[in-house]
N, C-alpha and C positions, 0 to 999 in steps of 0.2 A: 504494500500500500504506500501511496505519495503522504507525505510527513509535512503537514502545513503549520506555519506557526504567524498569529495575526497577533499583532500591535494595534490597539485600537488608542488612535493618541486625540483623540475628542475629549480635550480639556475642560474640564469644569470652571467655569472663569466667568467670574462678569455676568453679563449679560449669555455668553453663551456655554451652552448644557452638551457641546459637543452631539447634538441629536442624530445629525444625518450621518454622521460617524460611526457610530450606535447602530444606525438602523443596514450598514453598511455591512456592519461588524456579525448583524445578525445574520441579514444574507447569506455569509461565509458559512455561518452556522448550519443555516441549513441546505448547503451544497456541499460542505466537505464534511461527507457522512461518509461513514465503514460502505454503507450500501453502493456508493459513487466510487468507493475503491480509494478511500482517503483516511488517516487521522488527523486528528488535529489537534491543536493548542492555541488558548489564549490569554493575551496579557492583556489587560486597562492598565494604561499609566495612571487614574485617578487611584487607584487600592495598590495598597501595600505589597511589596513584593522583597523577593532576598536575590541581591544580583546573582548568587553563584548560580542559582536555580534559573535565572532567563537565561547566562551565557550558558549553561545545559541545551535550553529551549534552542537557542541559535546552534549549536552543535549537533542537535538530533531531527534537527529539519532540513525538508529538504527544498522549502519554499518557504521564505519569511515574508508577510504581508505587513506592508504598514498603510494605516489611514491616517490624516492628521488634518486639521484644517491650518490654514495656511496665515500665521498672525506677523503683522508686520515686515513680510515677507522672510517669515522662516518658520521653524516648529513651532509649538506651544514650549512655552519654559518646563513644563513636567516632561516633555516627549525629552526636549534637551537634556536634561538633566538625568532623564533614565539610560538614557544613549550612554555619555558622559559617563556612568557609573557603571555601567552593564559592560561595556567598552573595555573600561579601565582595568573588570574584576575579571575580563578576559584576554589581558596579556598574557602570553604562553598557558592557554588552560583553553584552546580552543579556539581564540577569535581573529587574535594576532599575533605572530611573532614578535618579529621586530617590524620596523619601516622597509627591512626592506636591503637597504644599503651594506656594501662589507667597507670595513675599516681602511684595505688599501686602496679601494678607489670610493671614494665615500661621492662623488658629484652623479651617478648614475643609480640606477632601481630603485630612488624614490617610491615607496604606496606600493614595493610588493612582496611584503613582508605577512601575507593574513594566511589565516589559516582556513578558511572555509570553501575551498575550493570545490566545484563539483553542485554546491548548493546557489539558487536566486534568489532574487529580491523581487517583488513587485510595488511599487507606489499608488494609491491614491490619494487625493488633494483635494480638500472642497474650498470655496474662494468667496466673495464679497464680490469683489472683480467681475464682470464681464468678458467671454471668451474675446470679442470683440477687439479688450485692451492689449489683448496679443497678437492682434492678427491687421489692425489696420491701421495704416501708416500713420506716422502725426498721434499715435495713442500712446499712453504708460510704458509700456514694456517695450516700447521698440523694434515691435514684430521680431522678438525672440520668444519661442516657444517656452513654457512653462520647465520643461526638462531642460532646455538648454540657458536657463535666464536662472530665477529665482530658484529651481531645485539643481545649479549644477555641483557645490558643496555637497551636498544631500548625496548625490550617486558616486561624488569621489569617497565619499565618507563606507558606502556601501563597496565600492569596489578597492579598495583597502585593503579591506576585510578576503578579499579576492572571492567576492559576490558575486554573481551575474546578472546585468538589470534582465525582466521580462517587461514590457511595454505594459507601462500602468494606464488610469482613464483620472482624467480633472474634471471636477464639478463648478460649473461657474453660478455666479449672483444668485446662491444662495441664502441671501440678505434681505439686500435693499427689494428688488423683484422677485423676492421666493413666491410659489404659489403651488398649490397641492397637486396641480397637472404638472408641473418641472420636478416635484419630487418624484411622481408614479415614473416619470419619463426615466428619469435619471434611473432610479430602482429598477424600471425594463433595460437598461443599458449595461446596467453595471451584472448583472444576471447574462446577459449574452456574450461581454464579458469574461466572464469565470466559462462559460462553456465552451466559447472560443478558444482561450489562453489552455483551457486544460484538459479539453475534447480526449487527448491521447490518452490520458491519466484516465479518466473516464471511459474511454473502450477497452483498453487491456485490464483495467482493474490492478495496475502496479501493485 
């Protein structure tokens, strides 16, 4: 069976209850079943957790999911901060070696030093934002794509780790213009999605 392990980083903060993240998170839930040929695991960054026990989780998967909404263009400070700690309690135990570098020539192999070879990553992202402010000219982001703009730390961060991205999905203006037909849509999308991305897993029953 495929060894899935989700990150649900829908921060409890403020005004926002991380919901679509939540409801994202559930999704997974009920497509990576034993019946679909899958296990699974999951973390909430809002509950208590013991890093040695996620850098396990990151070790014994074979697909790690993250969700997060996208604050100030970057994680939630709890996704950060689990990163940063889950990270750190996996130098030589799993996540990372070293950087990478040997001592007589220290200027080359920067970032490939990780241990997690063989296992992906996949992203999703929910925004404020408008798809729009990435795509037309004269707008915010400067027609750079979400993976190539604001999350490209984020994939260096995963490929370190010697991850391998799978093509994630971004949710836009689910804020200002949220409405319960953009949520059903998104929910239809993000569902063909997981079927798409893991169709294979799904017909041989790994």
């Amino acid at each position: 069976m495929a060894k899935i392990f989700v990150i649900n980083g829908g921060q409890h903060f403020g005004h926002s209850g991380g919901k679509f993240n939540k409801t994202l998170t559930a999704l997974d839930i009920a497509f990576f079943t034993q019946e679909n040929g899958f296990e699974l695991k999951v973390t909430d960054i809002n509950e208590a957790y013991n890093p040695d026990e996620e850098v396990q989780k990151y070790v014994w998967a074979d697909v790690i999911m993250y969700h997060f909404p996208v604050w100030w263009f970057s994680m939630p400070y709890k996704l950060k901060e689990y990163i940063d700690v889950v990270f750190t309690a996996g130098h030589k135990k799993g996540i990372y070696y070293s950087d990478g570098r040997k001592n007589y020539n220290p200027d080359v192999n920067y970032g490939t030093g990780g241990s997690l070879q063989g296992r992906k990553y996949m992203v999703t992202t929910t925004w404020n934002a408008p798809k729009t402010s990435f795509t037309l000219p004269g707008e915010f982001f400067d027609m750079k794509s979400v993976d190539d703009g604001v999350l490209f730390g984020f994939h260096k961060m995963n490929q370190f780790a010697s991850l391998e991205k799978i093509n994630g999905i971004h949710f836009h203006d689910l804020e200002k213009n949220v409405t319960q037909q953009m949520v059903d849509e998104y929910k239809q999308a993000y569902k063909e999605h997981l079927i798409n991305t893991f169709k294979t897993a799904i017909a041989t029953k790994v």
